[in-house]
N, C-alpha and C positions, 0 to 999 in steps of 0.2 A: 504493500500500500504506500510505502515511501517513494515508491516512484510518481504515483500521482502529482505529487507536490514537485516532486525533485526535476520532473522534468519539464514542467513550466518554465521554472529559472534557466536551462538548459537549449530550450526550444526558443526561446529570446535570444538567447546570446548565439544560437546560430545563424539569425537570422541580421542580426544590426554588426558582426562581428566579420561577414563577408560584404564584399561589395556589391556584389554579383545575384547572391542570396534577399540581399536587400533590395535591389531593383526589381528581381522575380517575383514580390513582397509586395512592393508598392504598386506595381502596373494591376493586379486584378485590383487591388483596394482602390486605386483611382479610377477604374471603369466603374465599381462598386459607388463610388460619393457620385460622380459624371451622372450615373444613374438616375439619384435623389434628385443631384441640383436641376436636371432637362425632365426631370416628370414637374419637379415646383415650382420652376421656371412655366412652363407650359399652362400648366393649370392658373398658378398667375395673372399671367398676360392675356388669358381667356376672360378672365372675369369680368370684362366690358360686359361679353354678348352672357353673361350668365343675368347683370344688370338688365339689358335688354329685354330678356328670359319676362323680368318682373314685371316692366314699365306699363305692360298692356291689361295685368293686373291691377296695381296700385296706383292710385292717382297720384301721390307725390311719389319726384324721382328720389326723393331723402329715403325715402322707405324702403324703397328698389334698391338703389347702390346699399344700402346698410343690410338687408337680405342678400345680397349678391356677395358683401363682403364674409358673411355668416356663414354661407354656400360655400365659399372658398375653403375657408378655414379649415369647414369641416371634411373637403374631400382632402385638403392638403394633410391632415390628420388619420383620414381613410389609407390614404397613402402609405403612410408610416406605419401603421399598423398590417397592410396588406403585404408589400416590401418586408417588411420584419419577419414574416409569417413562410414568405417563398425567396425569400432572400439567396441564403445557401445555396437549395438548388442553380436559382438563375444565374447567378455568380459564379456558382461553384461549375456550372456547365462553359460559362466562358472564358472561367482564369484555369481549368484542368491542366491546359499545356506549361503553363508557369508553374500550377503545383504539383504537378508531375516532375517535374526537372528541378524546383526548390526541397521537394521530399528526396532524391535521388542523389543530390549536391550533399545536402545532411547528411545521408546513411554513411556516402562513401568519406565526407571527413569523418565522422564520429568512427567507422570502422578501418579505413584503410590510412589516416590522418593527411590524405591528399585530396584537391580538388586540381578540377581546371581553373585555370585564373583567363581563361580568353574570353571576353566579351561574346565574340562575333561567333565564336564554335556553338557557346552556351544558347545561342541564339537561331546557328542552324540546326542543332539540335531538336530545340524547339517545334519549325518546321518541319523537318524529318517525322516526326512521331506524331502529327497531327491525327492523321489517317487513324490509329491505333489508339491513341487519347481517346479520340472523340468513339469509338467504338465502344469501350472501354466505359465513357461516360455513359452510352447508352445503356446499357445493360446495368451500371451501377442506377440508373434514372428507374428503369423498369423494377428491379426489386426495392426499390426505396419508393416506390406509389404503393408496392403491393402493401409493405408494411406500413406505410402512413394510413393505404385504406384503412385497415385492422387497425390501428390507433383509434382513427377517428370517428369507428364503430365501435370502440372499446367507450371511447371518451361523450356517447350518448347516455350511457347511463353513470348517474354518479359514483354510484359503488366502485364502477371499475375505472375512475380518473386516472389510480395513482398506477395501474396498467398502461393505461394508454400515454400516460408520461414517461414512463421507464422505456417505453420503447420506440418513441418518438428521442430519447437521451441515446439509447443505442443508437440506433438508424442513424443520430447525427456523428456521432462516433464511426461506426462504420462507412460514412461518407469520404473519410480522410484517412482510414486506417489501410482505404482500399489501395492508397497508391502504392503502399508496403507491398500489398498482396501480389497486385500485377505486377510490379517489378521481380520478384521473387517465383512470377509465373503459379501461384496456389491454386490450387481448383477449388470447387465451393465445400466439398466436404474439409478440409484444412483451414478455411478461412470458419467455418461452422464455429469448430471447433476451439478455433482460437479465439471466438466472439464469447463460446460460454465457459470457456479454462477462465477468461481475465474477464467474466460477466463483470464484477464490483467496481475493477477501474475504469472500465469501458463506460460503465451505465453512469458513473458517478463523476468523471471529468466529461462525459456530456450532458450530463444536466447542467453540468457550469455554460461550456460553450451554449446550450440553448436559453439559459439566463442572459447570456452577452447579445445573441442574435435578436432578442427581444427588443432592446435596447436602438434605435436610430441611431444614424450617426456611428458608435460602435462598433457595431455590426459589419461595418464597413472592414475594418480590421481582421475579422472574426478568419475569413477562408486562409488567410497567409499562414496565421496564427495556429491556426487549428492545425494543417495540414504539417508544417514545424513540431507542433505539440506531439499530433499520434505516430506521426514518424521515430522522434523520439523515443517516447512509451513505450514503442511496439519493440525495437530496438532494446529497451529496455526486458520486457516483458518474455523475450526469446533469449535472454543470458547473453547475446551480441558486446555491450557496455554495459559495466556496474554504475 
């Protein structure tokens, strides 16, 4: 259980302690806020014609624009909340080729105490493995609906909330542990296995991350972060580093 904690401190410092690490870092997290800022931007600069929406309603245009402004607010809030809720996935589907190559950068310093230090390789790399990412993402996408369905049939009835939260905390753990997996080539019975060997750290540093993804703004953080974190962990969890 000390790895849980231990490798927080450990999954930062791989990430702010390489150059290269850090770029692969920031590029989904800047598509990630880019996201926020062109959905609040948009909605914004809309709210003329939501005013207009009113005016053939309400005989003062005071009452219109201050309705209009109220309308805003609350989709721009909708937003934060809906974003929060599918964040990961949409994120996590677009930064894959950075957290693929940011998880893969980690293992091999923490195991082999080398990286590349080339920009431009790190980055044809990148390309290279698109095809295979993105294949990769889909199939991690398909069983991660199956089980959010079965969460959010678990999470109809109250009894079974604290169900449908533990495995809504895996599922998100497993989103990031999977780059471990592929890289490593595991088939689904190994990866099973290793989901309910290390069920307590699994379930219980993703309830943190799905505390963080809740969170705007944050959240934004969260894919670099996480992907850094279970790479660690796993790392950890398979006797690889003490």
């Amino acid at each position: 259980m000390s790895h849980v904690l231990k490798s927080f401190r450990l999954a930062l410092k791989m990430i702010f302690t390489d150059p290269i690490n850090l770029l692969l870092a920031i590029i989904p997290t800047g598509i990630a806020l880019t996201l926020y800022l062109l959905t609040i931007t948009t909605i914004y600069r809309n709210s003329d014609r939501f005013a207009s929406l009113f005016r053939s309603y309400i005989y003062t245009s005071d009452q219109a624009d201050l309705l209009a402004k109220l309308l805003t607010a609350a989709l721009i809030i909708f937003i934060f909340f809906l974003m929060s809720w599918t964040f990961v996935i949409i994120v996590g589907i677009i930064s894959a080729p950075f957290n693929s190559m940011l998880s893969g950068r980690i293992e091999k310093k923490l195991i082999q105490h080398s990286v590349d230090p080339n920009k431009k390789e790190t980055l044809h790399k990148i390309r290279q493995g698109l095809g295979q990412t993105f294949k990769n993402e889909l199939k991690k996408l398909i069983f991660i609906a199956l089980v959010a369905s079965l969460a959010f049939f678990l999470n109809l009835f109250p009894l079974l909330y604290p169900v449908g939260i533990f495995l809504v905390a895996v599922l998100l753990a497993v989103q990031f542990l999977d780059y471990s997996w592929s890289r490593h080539d595991m088939h689904f019975g190994a990866c099973l296995k290793d989901v309910l060997v290390n069920i307590i750290p699994y379930s219980l540093s993703g309830f943190f991350f799905l505390l963080l993804v809740t969170v705007p703004i944050i959240n934004a953080f969260v894919p670099a972060l996480a992907t850094s974190y279970y790479t660690v962990l796993w790392l950890h969890r398979q006797n690889k580093i003490q």
